[in-house]
C-alpha positions in Angstrom: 128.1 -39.1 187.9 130.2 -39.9 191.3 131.0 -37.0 193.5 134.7 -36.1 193.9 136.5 -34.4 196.1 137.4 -30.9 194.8 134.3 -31.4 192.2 130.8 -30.4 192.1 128.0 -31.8 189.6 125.8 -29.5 188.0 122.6 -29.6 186.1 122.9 -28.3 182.5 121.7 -28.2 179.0 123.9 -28.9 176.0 122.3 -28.5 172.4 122.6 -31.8 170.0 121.4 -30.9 166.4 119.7 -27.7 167.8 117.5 -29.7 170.7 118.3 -28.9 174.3 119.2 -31.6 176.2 119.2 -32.1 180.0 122.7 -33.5 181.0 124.8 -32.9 184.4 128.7 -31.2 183.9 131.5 -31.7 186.5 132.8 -28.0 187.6 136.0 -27.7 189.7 135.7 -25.8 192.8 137.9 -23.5 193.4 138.6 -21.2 196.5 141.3 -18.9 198.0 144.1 -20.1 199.9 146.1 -17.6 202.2 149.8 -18.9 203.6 151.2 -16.9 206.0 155.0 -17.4 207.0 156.5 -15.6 210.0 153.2 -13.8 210.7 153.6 -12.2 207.6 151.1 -12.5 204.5 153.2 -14.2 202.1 150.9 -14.9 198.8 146.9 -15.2 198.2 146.1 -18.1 195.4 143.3 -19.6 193.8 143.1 -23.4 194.2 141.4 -26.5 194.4 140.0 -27.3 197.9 141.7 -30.3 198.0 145.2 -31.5 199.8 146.0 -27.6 200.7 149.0 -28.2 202.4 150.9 -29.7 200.4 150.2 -27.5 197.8 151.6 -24.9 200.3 154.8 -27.3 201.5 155.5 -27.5 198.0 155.3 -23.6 197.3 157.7 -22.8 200.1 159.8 -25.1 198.8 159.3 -24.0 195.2 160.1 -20.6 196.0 163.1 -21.3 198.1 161.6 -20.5 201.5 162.2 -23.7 203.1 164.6 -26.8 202.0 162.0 -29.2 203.3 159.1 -29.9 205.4 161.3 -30.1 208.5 162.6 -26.8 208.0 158.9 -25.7 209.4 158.8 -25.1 213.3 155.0 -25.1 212.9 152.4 -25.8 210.6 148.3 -24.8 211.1 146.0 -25.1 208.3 142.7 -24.1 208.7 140.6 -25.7 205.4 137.2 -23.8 206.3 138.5 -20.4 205.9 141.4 -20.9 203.5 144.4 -20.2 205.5 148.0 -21.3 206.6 150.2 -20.3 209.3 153.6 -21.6 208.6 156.8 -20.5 211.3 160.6 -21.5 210.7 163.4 -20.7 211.7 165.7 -19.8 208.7 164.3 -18.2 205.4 166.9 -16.7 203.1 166.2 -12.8 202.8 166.6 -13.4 198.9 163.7 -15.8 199.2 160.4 -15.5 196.7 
């Protein structure tokens, strides 16, 4: 099996008509993600390690925190330790 990102291949053992058989089984990773917005902890989600910030462009604009990318005065994503520092400007107080 070819690696992927976001994947890891593991050894394992299925049973065929009651024999154990040595196969290999693709397993997502998965790994917390923190966003912060304004300095402020803002949501803790599980996710794939993969393309983390535009999973969390696309929350802030899910959740009505930012109209679009552009609304962001700054943007730092650090992928080791799971976390995102996002600043604007604007944020509706009825946002999330």
């Amino acid at each position: 099996m070819e690696k992927r990102q976001g994947i890891q291949v593991y050894s394992a053992i299925k049973i065929y008509d009651g024999k154990p058989v040595a196969t290999s089984q693709m397993i997502s990773e998965e790994m917390p993600l923190t966003i912060y917005l304004n300095g402020k902890e803002l949501v803790t989600m599980l996710c794939s390690p993969v393309e983390q910030k535009y999973l969390a462009l696309g929350f802030l604009v899910s959740e009505g925190m930012i109209a679009c990318q552009e609304d962001l005065t700054q943007f730092m994503l650090d992928e080791e330790r799971g976390l995102i520092w996002a600043e604007a400007e604007t944020v509706p107080a009825n946002a999330g």
